[in-house]
C-alpha positions as CSV (number, residue, x, y, z in Angstrom):
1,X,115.3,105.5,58.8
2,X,115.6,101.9,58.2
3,X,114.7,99.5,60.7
4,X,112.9,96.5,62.0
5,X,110.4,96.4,64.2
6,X,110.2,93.6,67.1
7,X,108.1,92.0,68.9
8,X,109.9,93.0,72.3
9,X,111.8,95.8,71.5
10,X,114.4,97.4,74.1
11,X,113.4,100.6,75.0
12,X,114.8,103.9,76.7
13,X,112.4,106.0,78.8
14,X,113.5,109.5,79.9
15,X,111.0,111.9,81.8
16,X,112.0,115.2,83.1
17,X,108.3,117.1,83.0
18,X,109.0,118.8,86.8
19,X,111.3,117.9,89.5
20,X,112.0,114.5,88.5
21,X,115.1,113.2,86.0
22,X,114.1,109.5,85.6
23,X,115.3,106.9,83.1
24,X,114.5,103.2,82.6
25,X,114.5,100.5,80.5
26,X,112.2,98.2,79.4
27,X,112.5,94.9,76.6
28,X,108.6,94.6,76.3
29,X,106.6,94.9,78.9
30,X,109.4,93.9,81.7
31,X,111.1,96.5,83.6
32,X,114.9,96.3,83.0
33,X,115.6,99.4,84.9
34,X,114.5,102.2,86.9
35,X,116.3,105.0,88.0
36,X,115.3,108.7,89.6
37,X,117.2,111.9,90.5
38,X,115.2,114.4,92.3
39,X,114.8,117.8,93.3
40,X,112.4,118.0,95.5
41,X,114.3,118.4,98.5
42,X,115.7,121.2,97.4
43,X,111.9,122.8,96.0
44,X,110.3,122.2,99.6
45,X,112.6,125.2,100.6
46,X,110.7,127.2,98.6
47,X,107.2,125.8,99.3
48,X,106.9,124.5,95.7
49,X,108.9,124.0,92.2
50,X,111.2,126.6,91.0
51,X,111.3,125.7,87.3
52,X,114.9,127.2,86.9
53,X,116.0,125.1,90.0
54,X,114.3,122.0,88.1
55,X,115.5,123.0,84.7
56,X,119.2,123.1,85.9
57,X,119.0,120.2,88.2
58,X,117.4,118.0,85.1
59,X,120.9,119.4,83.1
60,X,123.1,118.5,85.5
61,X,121.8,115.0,86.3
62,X,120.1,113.8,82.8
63,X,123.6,112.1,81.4
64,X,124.3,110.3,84.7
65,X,120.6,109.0,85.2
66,X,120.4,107.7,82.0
67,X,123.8,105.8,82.3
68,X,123.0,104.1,84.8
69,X,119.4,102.8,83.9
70,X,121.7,101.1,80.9
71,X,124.1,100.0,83.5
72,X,121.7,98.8,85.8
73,X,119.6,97.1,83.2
74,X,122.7,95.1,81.6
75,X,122.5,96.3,78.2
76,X,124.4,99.5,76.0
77,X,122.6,102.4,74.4
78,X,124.0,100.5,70.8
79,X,121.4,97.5,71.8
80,X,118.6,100.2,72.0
81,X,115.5,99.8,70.1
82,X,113.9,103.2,70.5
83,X,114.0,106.2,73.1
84,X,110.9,107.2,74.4
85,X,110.5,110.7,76.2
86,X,108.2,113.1,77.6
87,X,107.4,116.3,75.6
88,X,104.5,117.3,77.2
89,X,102.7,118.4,79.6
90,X,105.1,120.4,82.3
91,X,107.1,123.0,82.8
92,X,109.3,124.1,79.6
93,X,112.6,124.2,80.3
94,X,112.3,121.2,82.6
95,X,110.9,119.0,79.6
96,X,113.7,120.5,77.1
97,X,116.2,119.1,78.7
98,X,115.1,115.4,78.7
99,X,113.7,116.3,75.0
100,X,116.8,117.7,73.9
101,X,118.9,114.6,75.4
102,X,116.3,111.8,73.9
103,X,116.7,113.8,70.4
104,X,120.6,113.8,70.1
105,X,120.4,109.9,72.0
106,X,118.0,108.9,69.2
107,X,119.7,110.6,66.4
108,X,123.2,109.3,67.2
109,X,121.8,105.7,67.6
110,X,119.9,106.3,64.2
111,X,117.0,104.9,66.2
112,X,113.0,105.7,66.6
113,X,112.0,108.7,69.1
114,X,109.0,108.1,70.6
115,X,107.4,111.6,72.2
116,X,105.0,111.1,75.1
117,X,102.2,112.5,76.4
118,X,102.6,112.9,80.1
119,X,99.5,111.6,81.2
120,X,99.1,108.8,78.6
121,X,102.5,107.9,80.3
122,X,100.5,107.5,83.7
123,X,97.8,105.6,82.1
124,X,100.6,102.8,80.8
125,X,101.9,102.3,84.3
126,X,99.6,99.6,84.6
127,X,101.0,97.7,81.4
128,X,104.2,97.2,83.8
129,X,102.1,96.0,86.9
130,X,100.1,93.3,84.7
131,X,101.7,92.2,81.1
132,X,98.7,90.4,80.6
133,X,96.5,93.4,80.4
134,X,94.8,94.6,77.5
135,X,92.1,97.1,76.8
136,X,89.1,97.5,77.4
137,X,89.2,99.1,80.7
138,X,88.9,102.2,83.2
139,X,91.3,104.4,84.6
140,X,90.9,106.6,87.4
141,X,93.5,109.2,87.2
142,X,94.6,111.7,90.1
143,X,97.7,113.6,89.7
144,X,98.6,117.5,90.7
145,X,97.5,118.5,87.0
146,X,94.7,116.1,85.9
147,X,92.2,114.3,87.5
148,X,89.3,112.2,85.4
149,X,88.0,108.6,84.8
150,X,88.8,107.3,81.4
151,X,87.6,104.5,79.6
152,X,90.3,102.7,77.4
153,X,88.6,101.1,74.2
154,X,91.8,100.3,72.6
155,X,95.3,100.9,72.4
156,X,95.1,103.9,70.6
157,X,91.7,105.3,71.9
158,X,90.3,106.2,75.3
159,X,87.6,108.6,76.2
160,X,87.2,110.7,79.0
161,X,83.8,110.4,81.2
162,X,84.2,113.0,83.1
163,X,86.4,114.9,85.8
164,X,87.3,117.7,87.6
165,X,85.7,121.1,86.5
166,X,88.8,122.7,88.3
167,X,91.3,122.2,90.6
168,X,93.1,118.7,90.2
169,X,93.3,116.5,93.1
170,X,96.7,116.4,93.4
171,X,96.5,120.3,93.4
172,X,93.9,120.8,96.1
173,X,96.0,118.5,97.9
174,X,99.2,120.7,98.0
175,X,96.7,123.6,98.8
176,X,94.9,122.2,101.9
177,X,98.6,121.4,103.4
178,X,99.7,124.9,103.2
179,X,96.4,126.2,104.9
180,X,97.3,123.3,107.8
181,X,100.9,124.3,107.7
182,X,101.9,121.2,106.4
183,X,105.1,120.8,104.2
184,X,105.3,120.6,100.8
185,X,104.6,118.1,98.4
186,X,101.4,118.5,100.7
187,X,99.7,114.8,99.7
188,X,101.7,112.8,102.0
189,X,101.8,115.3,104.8
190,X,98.0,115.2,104.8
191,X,97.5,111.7,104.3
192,X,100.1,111.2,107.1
193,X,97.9,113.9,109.3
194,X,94.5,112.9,108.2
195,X,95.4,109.0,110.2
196,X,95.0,111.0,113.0
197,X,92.0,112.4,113.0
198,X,88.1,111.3,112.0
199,X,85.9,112.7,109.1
200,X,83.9,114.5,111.0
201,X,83.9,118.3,109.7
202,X,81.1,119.1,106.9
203,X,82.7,119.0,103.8
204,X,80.4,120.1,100.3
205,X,79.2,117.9,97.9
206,X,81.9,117.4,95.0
207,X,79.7,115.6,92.3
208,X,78.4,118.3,89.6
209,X,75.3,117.5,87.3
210,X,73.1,114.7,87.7
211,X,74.1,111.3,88.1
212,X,77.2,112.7,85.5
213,X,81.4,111.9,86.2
214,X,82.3,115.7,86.5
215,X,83.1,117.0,89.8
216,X,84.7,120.1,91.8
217,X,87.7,121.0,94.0
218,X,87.6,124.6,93.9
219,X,84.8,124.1,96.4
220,X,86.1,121.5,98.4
221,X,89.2,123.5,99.0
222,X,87.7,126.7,99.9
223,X,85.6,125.1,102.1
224,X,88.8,124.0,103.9
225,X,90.0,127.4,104.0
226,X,86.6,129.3,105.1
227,X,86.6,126.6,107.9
228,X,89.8,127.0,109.1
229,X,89.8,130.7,108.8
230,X,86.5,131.0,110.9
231,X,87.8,128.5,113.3
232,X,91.1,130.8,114.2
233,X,88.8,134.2,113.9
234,X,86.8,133.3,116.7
235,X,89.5,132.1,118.7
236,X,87.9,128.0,118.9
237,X,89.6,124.8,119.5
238,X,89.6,122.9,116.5
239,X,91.3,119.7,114.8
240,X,93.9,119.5,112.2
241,X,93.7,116.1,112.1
242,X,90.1,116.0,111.2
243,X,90.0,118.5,109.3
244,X,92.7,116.7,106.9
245,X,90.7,113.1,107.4
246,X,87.5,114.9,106.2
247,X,89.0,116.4,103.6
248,X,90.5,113.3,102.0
249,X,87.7,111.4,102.4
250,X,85.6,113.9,100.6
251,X,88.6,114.2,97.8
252,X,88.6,110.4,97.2
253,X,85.7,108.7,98.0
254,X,84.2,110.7,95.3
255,X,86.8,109.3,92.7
256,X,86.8,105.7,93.9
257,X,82.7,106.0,93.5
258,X,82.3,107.2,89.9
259,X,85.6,104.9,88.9
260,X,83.1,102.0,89.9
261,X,80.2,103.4,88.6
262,X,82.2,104.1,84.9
263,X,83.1,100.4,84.9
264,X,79.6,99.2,85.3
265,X,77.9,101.7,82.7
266,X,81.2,100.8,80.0
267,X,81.0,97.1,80.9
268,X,84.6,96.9,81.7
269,X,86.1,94.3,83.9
270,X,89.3,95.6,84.5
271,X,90.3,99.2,86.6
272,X,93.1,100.8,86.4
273,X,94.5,103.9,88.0
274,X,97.4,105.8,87.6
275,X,98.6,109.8,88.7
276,X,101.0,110.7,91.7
277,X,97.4,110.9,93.8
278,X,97.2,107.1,93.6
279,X,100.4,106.7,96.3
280,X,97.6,107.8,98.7
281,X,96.8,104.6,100.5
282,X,93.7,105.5,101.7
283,X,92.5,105.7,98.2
284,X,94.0,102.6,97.6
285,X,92.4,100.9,100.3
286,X,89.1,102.1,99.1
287,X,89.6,101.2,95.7
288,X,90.7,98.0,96.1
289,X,87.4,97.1,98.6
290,X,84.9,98.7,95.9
291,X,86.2,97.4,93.1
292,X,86.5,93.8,95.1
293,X,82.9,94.1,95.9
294,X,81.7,95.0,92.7
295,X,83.8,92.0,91.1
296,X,86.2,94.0,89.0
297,X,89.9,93.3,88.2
298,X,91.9,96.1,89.7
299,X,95.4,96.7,88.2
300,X,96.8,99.4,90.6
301,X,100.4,100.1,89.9
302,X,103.2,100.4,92.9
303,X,103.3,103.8,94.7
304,X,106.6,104.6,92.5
305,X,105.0,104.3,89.5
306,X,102.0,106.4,90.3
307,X,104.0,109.6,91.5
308,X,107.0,110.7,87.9
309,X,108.7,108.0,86.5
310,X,110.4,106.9,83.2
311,X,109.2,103.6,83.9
312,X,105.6,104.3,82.5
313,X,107.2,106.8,79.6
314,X,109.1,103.5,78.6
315,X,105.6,101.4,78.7
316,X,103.7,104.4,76.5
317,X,106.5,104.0,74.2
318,X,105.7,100.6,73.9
319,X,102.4,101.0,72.6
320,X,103.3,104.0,70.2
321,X,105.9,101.8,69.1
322,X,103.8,99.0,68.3
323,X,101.4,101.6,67.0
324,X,104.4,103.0,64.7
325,X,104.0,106.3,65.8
326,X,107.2,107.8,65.8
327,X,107.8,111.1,66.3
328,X,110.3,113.8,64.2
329,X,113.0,115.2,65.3
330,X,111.3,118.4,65.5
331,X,109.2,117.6,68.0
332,X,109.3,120.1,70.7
333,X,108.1,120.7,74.2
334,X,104.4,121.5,75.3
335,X,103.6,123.0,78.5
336,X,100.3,121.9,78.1
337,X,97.8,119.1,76.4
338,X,94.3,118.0,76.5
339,X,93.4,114.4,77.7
340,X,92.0,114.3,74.2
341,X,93.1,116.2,71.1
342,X,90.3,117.2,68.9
């Protein structure tokens, strides 16, 4: 493949790793385009995601969602650059599809793929929201499958300082809701419930180790449950509402804490955050104060970048592409992948 590279290139991002079919386009870091189909309507009927209902509904809406983030951003897939896509982590079939369309787009167009990691695709989210930012910095991320605090030496290379020992925030989130009979996706439900309320029920410590950046929601979350189940057993008046506001402010305030604490041990000046937990704007608020009082710079993407997006895809692209890391056409789909491969 003959090419040459640019400063600015014009790039395709296409993510389809669970109930989301997103496309957008970016020429460097500014955001052309951004378009999403979703699912989820049709998931909460079944209290969760389906991945046959997501698979099919990423086949039947992957063609249009791409055509119009070209529309939409005033350009033709012939003025493409490179097509960046997820390829992990998520459900199979779901990330096949986008996979599958980004190969045949990319080979067609003679043109660089560009495979990306899901969650290094949340982590580039903030490249959109500031284009003057470079590494180093931290990033808290919170989403339903990962939750840690990294520290971003360079483009290529970030290190994880710790995080969950279990359950993922986003996770525990989803899991709380359904024991407070809350719809699903349950983080907005109990965010929305939890404004009621005051954080007054116990909740366990969540920090593991000493003075470390690992933590637990296994515990958190059962602690939820034992409390609620006890509660109805014995027939006692009790609060939904607080129980949801003490549970998110023992999920988060945790996070926002160590975040903080990895910036000042690092040195970094700079905070980032990124993961579909990030929408919660309690935990925004309390980012933005901590890091405010501490003196950091705090890059926090908009809400829809936080929760699936090609948006960010297209920004990781960027950086692979500058990095020249292009992937073969035989990539293929991973349900699962390490923060860090060894």
């Amino acid at each position: 493949m003959n090419f040459t590279p640019k400063q600015n290139p014009l790039i395709l991002g296409i993510e389809s790793s669970c109930d989301e079919t997103a496309a957008a386009v970016i020429r460097g870091r500014e955001l052309l385009s951004d378009e999403i189909a979703s699912s989820a309507a049709t998931q909460a009927k079944f209290g969760g995601v389906v991945p046959e209902i997501a698979s099919r509904a990423h086949a039947e809406a992957v063609d249009e969602v791409v055509a119009r983030a070209l529309k939409n951003a005033g350009v033709c897939k012939e003025e493409l650059d490179a097509v960046a896509v997820t390829y992990g982590a998520g459900l199979l079939g779901a990330l096949l599809v986008g996979l599958s369309f980004a190969k045949g787009l990319a080979y067609g167009l003679g043109i660089p793929l560009i495979g990306v990691d899901h969650i290094r695709g949340h982590l580039a989210a903030a490249y959109l929201e500031d284009p003057s930012l470079e590494p180093p910095f931290i990033t808290l991320l919170a989403s339903g499958g990962h939750t840690a605090i990294l520290y971003t030496e360079r483009a290529d290379k970030f290190r994880v300082l710790g995080g969950t020992l279990d359950d993922a925030a986003g996770e525990a989130f989803d899991k709380v809701a359904r024991v407070l009979s809350l719809p699903y996706p349950g983080g907005p439900h109990v965010e929305a419930l939890a404004r009621e309320g005051r954080a007054v029920v116990p909740m366990p410590k969540m920090l593991k180790g000493h003075g470390g950046y690992d933590f637990s929601y296994s515990g958190l979350k059962t602690a939820v449950i034992n409390y609620v189940h006890t509660k109805e057993q014995k027939g006692e008046v009790w609060s939904r509402a607080d129980v949801a506001a003490s549970f998110q402010s023992a999920a988060l305030d945790i996070l926002v804490q160590k975040t903080v604490e990895g910036a000042r041990e690092t040195g970094a000046k700079t905070v980032t955050a990124g993961g579909g937990v990030i929408a919660n704007g309690y935990l925004r608020e309390r980012l933005t104060a901590a890091c405010r009082e501490a003196g950091l710079k705090l890059v926090l993407p908009v809400k829809k970048h936080c929760t699936d997006n090609a948006a960010m895809i297209a920004a990781e692209g960027l950086v692979q592409y500058r990095l020249g890391n292009f992937s073969p056409l035989s990539l293929n789909a991973e349900a699962s992948i390490p923060l860090v491969r060894g």
